[in-house]
N, C-alpha and C positions, 0 to 999 in steps of 0.2 A: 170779581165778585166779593160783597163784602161777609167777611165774617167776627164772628164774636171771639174773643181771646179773653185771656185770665189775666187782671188787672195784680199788679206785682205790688204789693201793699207793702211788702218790706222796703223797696225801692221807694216810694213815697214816704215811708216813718224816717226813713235814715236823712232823704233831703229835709224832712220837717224838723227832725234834732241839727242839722247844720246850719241851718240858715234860719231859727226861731229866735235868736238875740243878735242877726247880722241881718244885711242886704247881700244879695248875689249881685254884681255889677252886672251881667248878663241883662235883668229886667230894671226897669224905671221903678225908684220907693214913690209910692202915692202918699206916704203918709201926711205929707201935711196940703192932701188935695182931696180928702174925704176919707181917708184911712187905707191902708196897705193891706187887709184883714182875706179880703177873697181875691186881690192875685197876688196871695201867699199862698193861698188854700190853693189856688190854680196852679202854681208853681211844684208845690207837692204833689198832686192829681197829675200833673204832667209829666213828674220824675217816675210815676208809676203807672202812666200809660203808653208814656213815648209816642202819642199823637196829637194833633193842633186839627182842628175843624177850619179851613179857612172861606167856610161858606162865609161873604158879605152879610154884614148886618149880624145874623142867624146861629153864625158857625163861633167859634172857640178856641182863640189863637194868641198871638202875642208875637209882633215884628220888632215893632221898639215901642216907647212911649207915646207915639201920637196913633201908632197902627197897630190894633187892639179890635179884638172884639167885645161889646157891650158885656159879655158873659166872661170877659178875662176877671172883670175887674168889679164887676156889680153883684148884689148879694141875689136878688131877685132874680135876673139875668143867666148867672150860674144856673142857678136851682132850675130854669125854664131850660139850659141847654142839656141840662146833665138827666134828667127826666123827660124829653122830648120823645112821639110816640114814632118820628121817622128813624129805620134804621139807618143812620150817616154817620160817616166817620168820626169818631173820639169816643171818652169815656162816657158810659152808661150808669144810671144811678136810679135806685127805687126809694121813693119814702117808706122807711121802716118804724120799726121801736127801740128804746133804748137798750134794748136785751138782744136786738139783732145786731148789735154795732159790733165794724172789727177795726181794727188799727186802719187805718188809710184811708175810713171813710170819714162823712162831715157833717159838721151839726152848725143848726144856723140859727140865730137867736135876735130874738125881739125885745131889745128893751123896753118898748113903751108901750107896746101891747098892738102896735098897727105893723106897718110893714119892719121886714127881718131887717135888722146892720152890720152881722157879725156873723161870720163863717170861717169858727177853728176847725184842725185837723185832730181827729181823734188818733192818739201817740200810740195808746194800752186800752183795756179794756181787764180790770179786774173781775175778782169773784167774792161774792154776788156782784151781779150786774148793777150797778145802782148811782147814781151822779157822785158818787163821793170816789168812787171806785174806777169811771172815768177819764182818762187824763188826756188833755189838748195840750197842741202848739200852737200859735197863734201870732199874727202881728200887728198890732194897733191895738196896745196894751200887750208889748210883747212877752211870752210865753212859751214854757215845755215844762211838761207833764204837770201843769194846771190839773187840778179835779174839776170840773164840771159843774161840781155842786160850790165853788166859789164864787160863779155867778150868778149877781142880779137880772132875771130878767122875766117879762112878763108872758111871753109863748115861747117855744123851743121846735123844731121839728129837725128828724135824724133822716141822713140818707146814706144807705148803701150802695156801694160802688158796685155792681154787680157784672163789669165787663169792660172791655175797649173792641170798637166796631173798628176793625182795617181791613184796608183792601187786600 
């Protein structure tokens, strides 16, 4: 039966300060195959759920470089698996606001104002809440404890990690 568990957000900051100015040889760098930016993000999500979705097509995994699911590595993809209204295996995430953010969840960003390209890891979370106050890790434009508010971009949306479904 599957249940809900406490997603370890420390465990996700600590892989996002190790590996924000390096590659883990463990996963394939995408960087110069459309940007490395969300299976970073997944990379971290994963050190702090310790599970992989490996539903075909749907699910949210990582074998090697050619066997991936669309949501390892896609910004859109991500955001549709981590928000999904089925209870299945891996991390769970809700669109929030930037006042709900905590270390280990993720912000996904729009440059041009149409679909997102960029999905850093939120490191901190100062006081006031407020994009300056912020801080990601990031890869493609690699990054740790970035402010938030040193981004150009023209829509933003936050998600909270709010669980990992295992069996």
């Amino acid at each position: 039966m599957l249940q809900l568990y406490p997603y370890d957000r420390e465990a996700a900051v600590l892989y996002a300060h190790q590996w924000a100015y390096g590659r883990n040889p463990l996963f394939y760098d995408y960087e110069h195959l459309g940007g490395d930016c969300t299976n970073f993000a997944s990379q971290c999500i994963y050190a702090g759920s310790g599970v992989m979705n490996f539903t075909p097509t749907y699910g949210w995994y990582y074998i090697d470089a050619n066997r991936k699911a669309p949501a390892w590595t896609g910004v859109p993809y991500l955001y549709n698996f981590l928000t999904r209204n089925n209870f299945s295996t891996g991390p769970l995430a809700e669109p929030c606001q930037l006042e709900d953010l905590l270390p280990g969840d993720l912000i996904q960003l729009s440059f041009k104002g149409e679909e997102y390209q960029h999905s850093p890891i939120v490191v901190s979370v100062g006081n006031p809440v407020a994009p300056e106050n912020v801080l990601i890790a990031a890869h493609s434009y690699d990054a740790d404890y970035r402010p938030l508010s040193t981004y150009e971009y023209r829509k933003i949306r936050f998600l909270h990690i709010t669980g990992v479904v295992r069996p």
